[in-house]
N, CA, C and O atoms as a printed pandas DataFrame, in Angstrom:
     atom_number atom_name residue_name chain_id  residue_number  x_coord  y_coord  z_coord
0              1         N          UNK        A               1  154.435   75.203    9.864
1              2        CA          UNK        A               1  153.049   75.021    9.485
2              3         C          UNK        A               1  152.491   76.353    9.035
3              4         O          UNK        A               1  152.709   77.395    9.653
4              5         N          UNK        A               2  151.726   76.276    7.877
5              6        CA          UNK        A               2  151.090   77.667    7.399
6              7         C          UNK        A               2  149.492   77.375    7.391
7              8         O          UNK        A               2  149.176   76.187    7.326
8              9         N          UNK        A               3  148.595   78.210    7.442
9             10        CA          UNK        A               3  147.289   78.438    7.286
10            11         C          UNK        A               3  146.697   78.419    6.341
11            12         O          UNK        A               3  146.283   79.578    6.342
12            13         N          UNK        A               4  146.068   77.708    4.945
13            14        CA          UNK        A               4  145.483   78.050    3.899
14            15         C          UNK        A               4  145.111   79.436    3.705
15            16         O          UNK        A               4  145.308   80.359    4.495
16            17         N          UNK        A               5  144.573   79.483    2.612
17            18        CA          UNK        A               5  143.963   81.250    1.805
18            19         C          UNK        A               5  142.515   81.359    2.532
19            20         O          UNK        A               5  141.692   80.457    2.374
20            21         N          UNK        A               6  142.283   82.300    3.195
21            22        CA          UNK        A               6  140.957   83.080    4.109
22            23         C          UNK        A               6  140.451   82.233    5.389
23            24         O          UNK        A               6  139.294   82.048    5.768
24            25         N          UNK        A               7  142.172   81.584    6.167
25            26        CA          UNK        A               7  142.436   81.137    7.063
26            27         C          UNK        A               7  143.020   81.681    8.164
27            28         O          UNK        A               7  143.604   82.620    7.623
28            29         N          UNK        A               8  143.329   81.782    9.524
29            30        CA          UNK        A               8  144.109   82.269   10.293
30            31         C          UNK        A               8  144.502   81.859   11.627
31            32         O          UNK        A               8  143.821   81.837   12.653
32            33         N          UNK        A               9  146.070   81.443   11.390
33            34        CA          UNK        A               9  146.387   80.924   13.059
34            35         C          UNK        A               9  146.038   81.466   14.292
35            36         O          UNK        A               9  146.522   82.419   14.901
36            37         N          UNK        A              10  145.029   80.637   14.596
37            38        CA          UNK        A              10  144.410   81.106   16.357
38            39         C          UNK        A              10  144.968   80.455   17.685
39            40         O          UNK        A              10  144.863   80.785   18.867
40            41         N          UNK        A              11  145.678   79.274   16.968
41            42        CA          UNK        A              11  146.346   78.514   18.220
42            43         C          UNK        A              11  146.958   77.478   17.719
43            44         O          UNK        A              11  146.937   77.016   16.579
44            45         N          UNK        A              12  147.846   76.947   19.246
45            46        CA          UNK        A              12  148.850   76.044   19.130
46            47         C          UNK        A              12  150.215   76.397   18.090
47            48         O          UNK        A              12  150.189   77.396   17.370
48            49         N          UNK        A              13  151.249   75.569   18.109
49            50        CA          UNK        A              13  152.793   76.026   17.575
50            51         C          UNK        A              13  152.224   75.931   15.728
51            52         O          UNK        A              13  151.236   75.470   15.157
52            53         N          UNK        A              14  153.128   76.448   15.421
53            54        CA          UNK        A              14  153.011   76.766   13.759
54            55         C          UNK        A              14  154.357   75.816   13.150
55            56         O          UNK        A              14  154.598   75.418   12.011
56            57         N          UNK        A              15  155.444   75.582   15.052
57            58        CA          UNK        A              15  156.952   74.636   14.423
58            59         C          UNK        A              15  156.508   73.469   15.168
59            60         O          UNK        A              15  156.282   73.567   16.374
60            61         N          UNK        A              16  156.359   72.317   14.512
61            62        CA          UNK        A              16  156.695   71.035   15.150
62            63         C          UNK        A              16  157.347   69.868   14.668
63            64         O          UNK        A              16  157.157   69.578   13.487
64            65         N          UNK        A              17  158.104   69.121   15.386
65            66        CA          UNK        A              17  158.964   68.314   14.988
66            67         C          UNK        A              17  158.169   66.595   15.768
67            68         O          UNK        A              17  157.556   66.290   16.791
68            69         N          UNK        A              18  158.542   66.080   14.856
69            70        CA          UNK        A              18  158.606   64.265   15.215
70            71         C          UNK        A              18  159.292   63.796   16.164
71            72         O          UNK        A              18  160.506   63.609   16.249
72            73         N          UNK        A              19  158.521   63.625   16.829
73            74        CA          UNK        A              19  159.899   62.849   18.197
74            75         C          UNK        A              19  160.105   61.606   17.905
75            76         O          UNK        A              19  159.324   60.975   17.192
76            77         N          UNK        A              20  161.411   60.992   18.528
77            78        CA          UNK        A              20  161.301   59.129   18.054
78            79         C          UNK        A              20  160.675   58.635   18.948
79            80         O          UNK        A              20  161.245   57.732   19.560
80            81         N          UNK        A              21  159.471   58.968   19.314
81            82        CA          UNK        A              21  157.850   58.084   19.925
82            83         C          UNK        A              21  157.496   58.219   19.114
83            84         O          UNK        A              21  156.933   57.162   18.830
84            85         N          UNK        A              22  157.320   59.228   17.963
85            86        CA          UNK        A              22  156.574   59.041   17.163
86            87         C          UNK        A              22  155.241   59.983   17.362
87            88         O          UNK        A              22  154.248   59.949   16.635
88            89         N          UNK        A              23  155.409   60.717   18.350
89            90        CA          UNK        A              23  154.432   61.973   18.611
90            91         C          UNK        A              23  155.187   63.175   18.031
91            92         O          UNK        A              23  156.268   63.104   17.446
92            93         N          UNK        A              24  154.355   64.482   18.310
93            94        CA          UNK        A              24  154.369   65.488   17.592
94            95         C          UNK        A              24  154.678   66.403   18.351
95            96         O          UNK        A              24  153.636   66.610   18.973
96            97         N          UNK        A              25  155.798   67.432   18.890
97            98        CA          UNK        A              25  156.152   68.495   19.602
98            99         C          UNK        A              25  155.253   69.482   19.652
99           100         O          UNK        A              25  154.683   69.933   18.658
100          101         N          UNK        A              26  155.055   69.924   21.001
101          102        CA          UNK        A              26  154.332   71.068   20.856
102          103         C          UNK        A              26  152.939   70.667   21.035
103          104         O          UNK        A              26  152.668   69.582   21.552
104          105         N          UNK        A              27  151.747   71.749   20.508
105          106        CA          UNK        A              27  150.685   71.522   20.639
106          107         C          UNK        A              27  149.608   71.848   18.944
107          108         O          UNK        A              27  149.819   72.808   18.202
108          109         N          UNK        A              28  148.672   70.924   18.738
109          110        CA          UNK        A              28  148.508   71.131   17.372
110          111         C          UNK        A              28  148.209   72.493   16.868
111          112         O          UNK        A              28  147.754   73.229   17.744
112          113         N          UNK        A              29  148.337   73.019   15.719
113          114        CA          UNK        A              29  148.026   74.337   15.251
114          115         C          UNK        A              29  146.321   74.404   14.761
115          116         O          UNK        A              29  145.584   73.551   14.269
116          117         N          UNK        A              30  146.132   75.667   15.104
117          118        CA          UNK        A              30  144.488   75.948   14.974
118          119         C          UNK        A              30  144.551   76.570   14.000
119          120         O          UNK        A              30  145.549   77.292   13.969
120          121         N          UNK        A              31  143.408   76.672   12.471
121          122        CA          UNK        A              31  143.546   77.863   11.629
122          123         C          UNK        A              31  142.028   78.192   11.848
123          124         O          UNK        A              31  141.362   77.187   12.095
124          125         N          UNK        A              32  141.458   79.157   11.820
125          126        CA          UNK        A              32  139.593   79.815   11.624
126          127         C          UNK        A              32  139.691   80.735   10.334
127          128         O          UNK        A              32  140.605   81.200    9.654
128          129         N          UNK        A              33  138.286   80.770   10.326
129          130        CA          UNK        A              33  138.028   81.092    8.753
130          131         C          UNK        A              33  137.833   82.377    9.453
131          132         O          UNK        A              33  137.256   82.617   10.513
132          133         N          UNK        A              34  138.525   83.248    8.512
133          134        CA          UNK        A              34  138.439   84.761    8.430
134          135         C          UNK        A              34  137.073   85.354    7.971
135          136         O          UNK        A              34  136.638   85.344    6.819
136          137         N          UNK        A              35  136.482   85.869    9.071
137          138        CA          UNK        A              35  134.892   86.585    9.196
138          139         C          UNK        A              35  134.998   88.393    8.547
139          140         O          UNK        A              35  134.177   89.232    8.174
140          141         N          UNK        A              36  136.635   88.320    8.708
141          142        CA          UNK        A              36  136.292   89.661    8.331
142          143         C          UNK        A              36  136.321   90.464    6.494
143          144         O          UNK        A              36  136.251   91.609    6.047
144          145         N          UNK        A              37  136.495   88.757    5.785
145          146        CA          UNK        A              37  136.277   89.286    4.776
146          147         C          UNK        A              37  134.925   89.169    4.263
147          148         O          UNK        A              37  134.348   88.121    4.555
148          149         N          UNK        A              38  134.233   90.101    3.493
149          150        CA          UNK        A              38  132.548   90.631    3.434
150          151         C          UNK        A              38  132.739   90.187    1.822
151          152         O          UNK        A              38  131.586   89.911    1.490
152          153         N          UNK        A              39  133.514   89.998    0.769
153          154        CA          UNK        A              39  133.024   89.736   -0.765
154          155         C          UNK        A              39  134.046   88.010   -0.665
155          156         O          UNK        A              39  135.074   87.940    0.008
156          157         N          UNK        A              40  133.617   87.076   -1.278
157          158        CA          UNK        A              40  134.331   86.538   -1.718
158          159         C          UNK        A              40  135.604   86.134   -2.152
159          160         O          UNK        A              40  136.017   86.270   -3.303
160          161         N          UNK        A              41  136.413   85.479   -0.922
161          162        CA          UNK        A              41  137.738   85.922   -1.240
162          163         C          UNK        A              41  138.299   85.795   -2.457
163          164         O          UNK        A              41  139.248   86.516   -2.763
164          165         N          UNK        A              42  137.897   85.056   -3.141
165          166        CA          UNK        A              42  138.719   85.306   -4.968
166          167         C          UNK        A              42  137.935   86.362   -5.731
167          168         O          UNK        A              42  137.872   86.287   -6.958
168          169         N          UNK        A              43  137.394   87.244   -5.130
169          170        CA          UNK        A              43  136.899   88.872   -5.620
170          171         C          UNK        A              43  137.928   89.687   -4.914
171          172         O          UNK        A              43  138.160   90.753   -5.485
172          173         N          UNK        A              44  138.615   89.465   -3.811
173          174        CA          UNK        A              44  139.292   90.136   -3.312
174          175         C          UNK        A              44  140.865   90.696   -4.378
175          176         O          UNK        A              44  141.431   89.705   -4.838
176          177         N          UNK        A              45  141.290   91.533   -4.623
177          178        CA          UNK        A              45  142.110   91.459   -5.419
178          179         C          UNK        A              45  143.181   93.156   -5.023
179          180         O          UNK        A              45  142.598   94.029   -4.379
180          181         N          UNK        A              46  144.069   93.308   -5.296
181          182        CA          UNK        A              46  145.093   94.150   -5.191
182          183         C          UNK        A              46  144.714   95.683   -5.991
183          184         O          UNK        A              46  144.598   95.948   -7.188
184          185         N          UNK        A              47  144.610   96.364   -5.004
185          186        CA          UNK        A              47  143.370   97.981   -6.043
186          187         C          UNK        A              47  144.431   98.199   -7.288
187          188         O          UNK        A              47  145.645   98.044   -7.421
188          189         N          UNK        A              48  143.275   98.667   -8.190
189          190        CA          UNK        A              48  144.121   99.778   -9.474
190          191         C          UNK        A              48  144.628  100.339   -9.153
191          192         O          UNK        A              48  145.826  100.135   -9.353
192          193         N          UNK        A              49  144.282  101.437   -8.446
193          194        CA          UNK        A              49  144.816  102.180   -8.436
194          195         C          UNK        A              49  145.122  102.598   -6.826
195          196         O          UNK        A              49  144.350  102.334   -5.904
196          197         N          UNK        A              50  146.487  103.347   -6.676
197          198        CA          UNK        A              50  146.885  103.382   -5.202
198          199         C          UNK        A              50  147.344  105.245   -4.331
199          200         O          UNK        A              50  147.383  105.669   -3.176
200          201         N          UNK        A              51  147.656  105.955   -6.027
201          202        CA          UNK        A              51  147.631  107.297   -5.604
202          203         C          UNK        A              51  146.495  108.155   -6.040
203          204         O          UNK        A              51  146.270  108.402   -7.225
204          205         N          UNK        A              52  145.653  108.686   -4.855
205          206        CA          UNK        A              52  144.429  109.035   -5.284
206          207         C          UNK        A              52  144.486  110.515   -6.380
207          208         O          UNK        A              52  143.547  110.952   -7.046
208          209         N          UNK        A              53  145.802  111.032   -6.299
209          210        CA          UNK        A              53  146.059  112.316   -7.373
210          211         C          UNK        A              53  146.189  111.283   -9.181
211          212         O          UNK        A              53  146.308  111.946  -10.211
212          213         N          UNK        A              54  146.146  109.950   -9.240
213          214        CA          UNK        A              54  146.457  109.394  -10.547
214          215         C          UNK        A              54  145.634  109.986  -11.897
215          216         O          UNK        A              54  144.472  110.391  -11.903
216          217         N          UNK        A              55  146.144  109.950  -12.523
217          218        CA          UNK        A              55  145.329  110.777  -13.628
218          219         C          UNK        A              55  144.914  109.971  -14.573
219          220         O          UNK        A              55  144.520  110.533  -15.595
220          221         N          UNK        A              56  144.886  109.038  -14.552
221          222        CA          UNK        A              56  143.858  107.703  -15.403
222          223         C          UNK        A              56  142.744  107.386  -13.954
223          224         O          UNK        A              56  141.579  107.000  -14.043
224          225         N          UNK        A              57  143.126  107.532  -13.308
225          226        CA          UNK        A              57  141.942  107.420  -11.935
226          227         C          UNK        A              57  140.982  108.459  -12.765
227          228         O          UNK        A              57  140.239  107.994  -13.630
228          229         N          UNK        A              58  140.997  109.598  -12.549
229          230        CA          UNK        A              58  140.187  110.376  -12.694
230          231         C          UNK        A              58  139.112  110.679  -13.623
231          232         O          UNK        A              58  137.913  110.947  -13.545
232          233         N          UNK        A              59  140.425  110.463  -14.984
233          234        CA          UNK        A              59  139.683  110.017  -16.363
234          235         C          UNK        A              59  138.872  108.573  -16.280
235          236         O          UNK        A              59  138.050  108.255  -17.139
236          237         N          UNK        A              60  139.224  107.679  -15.062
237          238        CA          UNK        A              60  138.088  107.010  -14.953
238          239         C          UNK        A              60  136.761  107.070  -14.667
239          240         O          UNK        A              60  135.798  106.488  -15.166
240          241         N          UNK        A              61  136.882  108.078  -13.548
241          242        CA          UNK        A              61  135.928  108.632  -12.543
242          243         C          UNK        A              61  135.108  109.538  -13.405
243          244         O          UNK        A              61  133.913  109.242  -13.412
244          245         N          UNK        A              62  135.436  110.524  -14.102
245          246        CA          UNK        A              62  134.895  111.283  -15.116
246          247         C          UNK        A              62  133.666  110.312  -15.927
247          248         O          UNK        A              62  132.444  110.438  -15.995
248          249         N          UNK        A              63  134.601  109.328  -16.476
249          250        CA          UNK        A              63  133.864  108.742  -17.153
250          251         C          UNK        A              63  132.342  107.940  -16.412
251          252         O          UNK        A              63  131.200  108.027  -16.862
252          253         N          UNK        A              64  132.705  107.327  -15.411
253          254        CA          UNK        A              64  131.413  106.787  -14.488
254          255         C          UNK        A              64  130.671  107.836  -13.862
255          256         O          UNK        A              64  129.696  107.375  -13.268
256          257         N          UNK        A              65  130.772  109.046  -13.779
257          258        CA          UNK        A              65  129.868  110.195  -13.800
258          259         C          UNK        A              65  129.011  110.502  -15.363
259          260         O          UNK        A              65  127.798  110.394  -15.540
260          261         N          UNK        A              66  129.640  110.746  -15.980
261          262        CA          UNK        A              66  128.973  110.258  -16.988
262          263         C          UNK        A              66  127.724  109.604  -17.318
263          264         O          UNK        A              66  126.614  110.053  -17.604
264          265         N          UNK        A              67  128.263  108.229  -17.188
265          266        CA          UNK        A              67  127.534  107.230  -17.405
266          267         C          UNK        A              67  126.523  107.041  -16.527
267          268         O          UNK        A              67  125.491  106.428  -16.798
268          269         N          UNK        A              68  126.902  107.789  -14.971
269          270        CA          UNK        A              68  126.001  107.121  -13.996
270          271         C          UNK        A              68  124.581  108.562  -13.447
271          272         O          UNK        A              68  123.851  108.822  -12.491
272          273         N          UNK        A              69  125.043  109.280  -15.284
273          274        CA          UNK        A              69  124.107  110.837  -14.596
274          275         C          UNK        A              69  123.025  110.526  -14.651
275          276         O          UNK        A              69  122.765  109.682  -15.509
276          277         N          UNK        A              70  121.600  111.168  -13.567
277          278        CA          UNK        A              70  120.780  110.884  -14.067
278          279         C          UNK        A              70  119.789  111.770  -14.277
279          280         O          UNK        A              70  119.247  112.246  -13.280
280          281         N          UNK        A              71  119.306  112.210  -15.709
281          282        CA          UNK        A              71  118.299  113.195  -16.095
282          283         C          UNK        A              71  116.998  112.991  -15.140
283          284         O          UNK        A              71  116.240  112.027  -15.036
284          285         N          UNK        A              72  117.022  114.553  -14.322
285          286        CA          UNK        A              72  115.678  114.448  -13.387
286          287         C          UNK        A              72  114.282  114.570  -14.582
287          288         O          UNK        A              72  113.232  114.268  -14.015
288          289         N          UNK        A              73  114.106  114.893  -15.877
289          290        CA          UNK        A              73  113.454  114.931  -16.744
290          291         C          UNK        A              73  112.593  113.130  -17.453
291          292         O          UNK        A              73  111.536  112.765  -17.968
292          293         N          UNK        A              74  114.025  112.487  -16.973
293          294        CA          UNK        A              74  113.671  111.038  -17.053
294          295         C          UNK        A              74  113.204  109.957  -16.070
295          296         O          UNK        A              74  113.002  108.763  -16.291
296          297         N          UNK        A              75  113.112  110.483  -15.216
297          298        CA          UNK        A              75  113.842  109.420  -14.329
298          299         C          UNK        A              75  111.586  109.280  -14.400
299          300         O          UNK        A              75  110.843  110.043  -15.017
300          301         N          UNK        A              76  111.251  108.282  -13.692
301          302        CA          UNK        A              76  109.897  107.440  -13.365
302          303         C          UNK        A              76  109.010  108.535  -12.811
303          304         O          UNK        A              76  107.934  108.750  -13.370
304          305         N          UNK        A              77  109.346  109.188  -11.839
305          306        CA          UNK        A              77  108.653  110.270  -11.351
306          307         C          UNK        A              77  108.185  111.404  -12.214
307          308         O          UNK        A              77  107.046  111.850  -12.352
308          309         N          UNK        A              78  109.473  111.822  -12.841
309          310        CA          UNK        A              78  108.783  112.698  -13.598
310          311         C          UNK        A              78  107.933  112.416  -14.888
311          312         O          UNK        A              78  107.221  113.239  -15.463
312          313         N          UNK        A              79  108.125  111.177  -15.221
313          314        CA          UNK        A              79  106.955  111.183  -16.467
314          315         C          UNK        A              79  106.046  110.559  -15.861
315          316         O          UNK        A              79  105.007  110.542  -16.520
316          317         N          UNK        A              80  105.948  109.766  -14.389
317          318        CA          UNK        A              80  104.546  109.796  -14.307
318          319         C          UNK        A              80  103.505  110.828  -14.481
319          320         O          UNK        A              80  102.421  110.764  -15.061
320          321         N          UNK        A              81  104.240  112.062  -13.669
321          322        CA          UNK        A              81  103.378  113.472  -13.741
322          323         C          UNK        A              81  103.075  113.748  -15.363
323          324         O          UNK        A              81  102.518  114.809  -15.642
324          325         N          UNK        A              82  103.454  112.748  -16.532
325          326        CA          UNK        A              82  103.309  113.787  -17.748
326          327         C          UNK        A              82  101.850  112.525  -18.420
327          328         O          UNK        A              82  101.626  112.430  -19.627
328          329         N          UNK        A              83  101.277  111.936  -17.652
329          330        CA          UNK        A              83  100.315  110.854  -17.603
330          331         C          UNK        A              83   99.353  111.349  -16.792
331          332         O          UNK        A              83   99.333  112.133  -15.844
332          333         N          UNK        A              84   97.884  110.154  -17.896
333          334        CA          UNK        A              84   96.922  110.296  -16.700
334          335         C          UNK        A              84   96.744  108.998  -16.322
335          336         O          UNK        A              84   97.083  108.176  -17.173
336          337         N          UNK        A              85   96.273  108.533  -15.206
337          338        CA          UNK        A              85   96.254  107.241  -14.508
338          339         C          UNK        A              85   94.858  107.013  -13.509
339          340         O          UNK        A              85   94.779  107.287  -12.311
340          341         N          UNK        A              86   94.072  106.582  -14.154
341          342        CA          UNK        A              86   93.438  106.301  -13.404
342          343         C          UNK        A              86   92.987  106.758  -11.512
343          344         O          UNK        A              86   93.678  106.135  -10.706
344          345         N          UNK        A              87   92.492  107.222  -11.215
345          346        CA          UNK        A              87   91.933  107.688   -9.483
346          347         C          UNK        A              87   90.913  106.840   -9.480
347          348         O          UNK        A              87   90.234  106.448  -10.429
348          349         N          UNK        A              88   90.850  106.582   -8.347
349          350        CA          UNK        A              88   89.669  105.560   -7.787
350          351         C          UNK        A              88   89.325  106.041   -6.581
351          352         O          UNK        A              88   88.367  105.437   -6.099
352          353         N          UNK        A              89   89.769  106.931   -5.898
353          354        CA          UNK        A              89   89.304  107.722   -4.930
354          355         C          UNK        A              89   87.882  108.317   -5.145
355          356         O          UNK        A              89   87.593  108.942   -6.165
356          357         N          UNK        A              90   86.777  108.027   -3.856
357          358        CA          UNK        A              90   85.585  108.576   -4.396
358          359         C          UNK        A              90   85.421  110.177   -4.701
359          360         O          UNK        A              90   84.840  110.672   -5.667
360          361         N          UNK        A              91   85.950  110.724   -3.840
361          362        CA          UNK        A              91   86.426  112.598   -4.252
362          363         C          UNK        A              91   86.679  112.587   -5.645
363          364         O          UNK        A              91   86.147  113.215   -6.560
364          365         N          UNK        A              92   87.368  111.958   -5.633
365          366        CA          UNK        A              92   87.542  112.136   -7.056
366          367         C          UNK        A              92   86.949  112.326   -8.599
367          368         O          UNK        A              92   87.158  113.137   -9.501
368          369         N          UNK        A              93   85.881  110.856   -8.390
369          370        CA          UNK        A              93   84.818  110.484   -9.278
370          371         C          UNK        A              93   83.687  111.445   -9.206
371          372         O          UNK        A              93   83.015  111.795  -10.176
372          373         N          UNK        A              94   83.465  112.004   -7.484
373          374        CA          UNK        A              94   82.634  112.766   -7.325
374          375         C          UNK        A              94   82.409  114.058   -8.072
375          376         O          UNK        A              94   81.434  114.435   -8.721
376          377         N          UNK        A              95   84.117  114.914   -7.688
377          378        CA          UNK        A              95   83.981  115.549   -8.501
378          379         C          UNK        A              95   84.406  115.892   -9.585
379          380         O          UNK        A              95   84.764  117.039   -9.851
380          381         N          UNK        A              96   84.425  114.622  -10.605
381          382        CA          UNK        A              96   84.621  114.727  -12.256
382          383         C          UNK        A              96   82.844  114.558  -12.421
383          384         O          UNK        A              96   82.137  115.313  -13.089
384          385         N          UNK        A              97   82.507  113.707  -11.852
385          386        CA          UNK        A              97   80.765  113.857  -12.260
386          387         C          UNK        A              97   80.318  115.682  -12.350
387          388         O          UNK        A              97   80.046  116.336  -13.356
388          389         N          UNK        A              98   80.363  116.016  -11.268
389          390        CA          UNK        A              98   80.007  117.671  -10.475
390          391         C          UNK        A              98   80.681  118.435  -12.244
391          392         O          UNK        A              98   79.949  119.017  -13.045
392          393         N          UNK        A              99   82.028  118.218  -12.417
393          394        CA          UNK        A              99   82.493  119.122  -13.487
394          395         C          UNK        A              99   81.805  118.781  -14.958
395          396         O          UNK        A              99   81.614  119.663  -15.796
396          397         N          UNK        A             100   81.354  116.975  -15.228
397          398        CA          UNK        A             100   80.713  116.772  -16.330
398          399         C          UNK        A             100   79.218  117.602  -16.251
399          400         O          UNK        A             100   78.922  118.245  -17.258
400          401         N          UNK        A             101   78.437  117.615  -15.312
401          402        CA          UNK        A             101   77.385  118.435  -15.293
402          403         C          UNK        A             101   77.453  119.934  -15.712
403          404         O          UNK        A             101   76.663  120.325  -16.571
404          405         N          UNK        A             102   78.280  120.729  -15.198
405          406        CA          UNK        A             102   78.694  122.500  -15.096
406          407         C          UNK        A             102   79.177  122.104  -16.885
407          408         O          UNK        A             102   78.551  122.796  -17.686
408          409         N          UNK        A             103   79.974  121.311  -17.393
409          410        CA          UNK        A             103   80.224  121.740  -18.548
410          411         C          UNK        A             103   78.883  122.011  -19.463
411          412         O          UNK        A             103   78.583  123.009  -20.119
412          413         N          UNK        A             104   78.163  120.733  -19.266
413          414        CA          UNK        A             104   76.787  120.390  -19.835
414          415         C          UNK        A             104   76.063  121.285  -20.062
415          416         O          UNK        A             104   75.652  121.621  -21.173
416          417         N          UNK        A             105   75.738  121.951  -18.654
417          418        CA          UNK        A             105   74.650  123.104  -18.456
418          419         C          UNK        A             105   75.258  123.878  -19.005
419          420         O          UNK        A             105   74.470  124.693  -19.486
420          421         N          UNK        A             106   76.789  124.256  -19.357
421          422        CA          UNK        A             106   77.417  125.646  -20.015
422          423         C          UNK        A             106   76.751  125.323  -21.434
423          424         O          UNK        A             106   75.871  126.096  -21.811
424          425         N          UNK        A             107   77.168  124.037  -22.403
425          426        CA          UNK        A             107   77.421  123.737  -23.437
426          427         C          UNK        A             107   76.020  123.764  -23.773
427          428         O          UNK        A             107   75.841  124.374  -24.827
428          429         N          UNK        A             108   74.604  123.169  -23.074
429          430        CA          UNK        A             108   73.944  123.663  -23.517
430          431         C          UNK        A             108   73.202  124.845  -23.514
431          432         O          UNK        A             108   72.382  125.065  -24.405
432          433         N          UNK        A             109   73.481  125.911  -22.272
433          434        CA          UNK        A             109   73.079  127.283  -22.431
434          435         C          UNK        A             109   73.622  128.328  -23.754
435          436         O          UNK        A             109   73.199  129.471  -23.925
436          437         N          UNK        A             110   74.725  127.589  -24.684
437          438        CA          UNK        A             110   75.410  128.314  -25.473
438          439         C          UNK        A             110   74.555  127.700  -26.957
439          440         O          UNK        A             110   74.286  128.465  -27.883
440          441         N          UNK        A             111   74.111  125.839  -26.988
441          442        CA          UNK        A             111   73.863  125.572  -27.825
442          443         C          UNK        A             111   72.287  125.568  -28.452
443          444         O          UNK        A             111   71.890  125.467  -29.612
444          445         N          UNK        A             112   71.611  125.713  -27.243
445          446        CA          UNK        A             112   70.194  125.504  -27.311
446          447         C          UNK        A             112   69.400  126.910  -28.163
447          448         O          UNK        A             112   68.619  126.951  -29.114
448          449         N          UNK        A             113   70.033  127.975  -27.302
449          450        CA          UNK        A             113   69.254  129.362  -28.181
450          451         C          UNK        A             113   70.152  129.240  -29.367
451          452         O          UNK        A             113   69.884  130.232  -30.045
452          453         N          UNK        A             114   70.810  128.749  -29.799
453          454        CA          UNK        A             114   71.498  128.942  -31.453
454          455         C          UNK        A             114   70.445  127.927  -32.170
455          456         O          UNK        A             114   69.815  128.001  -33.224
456          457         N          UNK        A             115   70.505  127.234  -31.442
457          458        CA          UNK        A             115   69.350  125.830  -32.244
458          459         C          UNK        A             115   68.078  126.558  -32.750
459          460         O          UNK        A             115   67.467  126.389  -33.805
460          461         N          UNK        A             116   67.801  127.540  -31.571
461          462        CA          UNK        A             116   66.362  127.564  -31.654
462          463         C          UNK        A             116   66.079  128.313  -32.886
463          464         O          UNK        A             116   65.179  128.067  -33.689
464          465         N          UNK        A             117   67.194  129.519  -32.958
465          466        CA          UNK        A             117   67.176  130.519  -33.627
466          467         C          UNK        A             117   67.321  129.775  -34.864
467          468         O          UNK        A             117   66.447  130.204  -35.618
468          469         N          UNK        A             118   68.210  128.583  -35.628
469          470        CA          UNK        A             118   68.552  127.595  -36.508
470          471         C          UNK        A             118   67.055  127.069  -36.747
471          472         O          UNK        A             118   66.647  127.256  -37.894
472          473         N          UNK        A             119   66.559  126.719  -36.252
473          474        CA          UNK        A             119   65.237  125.901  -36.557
474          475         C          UNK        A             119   63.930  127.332  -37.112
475          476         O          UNK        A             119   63.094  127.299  -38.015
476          477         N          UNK        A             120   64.166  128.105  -36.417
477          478        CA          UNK        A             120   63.715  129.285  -36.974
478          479         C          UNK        A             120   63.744  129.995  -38.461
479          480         O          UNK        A             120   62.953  130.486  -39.266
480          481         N          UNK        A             121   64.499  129.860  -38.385
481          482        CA          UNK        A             121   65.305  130.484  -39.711
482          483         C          UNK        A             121   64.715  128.837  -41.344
483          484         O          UNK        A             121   64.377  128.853  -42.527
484          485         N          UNK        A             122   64.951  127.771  -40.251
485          486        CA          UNK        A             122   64.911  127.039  -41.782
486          487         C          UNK        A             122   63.158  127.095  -42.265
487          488         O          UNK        A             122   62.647  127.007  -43.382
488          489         N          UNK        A             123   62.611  127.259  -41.052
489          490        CA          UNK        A             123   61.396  127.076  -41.005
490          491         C          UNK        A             123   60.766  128.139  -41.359
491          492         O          UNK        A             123   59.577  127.975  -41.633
492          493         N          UNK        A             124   61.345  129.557  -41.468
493          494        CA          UNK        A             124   61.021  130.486  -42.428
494          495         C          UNK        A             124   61.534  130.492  -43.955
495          496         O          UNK        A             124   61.172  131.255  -44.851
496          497         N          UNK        A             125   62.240  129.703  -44.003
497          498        CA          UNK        A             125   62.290  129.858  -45.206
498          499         C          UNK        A             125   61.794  128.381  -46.120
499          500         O          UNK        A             125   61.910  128.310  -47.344
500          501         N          UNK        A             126   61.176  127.145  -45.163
501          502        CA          UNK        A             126   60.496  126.338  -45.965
502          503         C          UNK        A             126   59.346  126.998  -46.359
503          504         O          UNK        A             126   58.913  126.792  -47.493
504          505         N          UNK        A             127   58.637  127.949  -45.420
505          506        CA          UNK        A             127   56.978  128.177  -45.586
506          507         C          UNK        A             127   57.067  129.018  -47.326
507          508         O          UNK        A             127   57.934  129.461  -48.080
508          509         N          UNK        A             128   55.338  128.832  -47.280
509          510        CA          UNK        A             128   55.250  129.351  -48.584
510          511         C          UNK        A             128   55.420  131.063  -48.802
511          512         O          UNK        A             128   54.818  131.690  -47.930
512          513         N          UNK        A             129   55.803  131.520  -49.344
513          514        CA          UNK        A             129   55.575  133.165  -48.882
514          515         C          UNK        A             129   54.391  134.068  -49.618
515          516         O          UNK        A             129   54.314  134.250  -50.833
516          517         N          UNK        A             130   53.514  134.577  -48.644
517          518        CA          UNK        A             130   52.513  134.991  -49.634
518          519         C          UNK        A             130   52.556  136.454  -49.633
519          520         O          UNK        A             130   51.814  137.094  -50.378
């Protein structure tokens, strides 16, 4: 008696013969399903390769380094940092308001006396000159 494929004798004889009663020698055979295989036994298969010095191994291995490099320049993290995204944190809003003001007051302490001096100037030279 043999065990099917990802089977294994746990008990009773594996030889039995017919007696002329017409019973069966021995005691029946047990097979259990093998727990210790983890992939699918028809994934299971006989390795490529078996000497780890092989030199098509390597040129394999080479090659899946390769393929499997990964640019820290690419990868999700770093181009998030090359984005802006939205904050919703109130600190935040707070102080982009705080910085829109300071620009304001700069932009107009630089633009207002040019104006004035601009409005000056046209307004001397609309009048009549006597």
């Amino acid at each position: 008696f043999a065990c099917n494929a990802g089977f294994q004798h746990t008990n009773g004889s594996l030889q039995r013969e017919c007696l002329s009663s017409g019973e069966w020698s021995g005691v029946a055979p047990v097979c259990t399903f093998i727990r210790e295989c983890k992939c699918p036994c028809g994934m299971v298969h006989i390795p490529k390769y078996t000497d780890i010095n092989d030199e098509k191994l390597a040129q394999e291995m080479e090659q899946m380094k390769k393929e499997l490099k990964v640019l820290k320049n690419q990868t999700s993290a770093a181009l998030r940092k090359k984005i802006s995204v939205k904050d919703f944190r109130p600190s935040a809003n707070a102080s982009g308001a705080v910085w829109v003001v300071v620009l304001m007051v700069m932009a107009g302490c630089i633009i207002v006396p040019d104006l004035i001096r601009a409005l000056r100037h046209i307004l001397s030279c609309c009048r009549p000159r006597s």
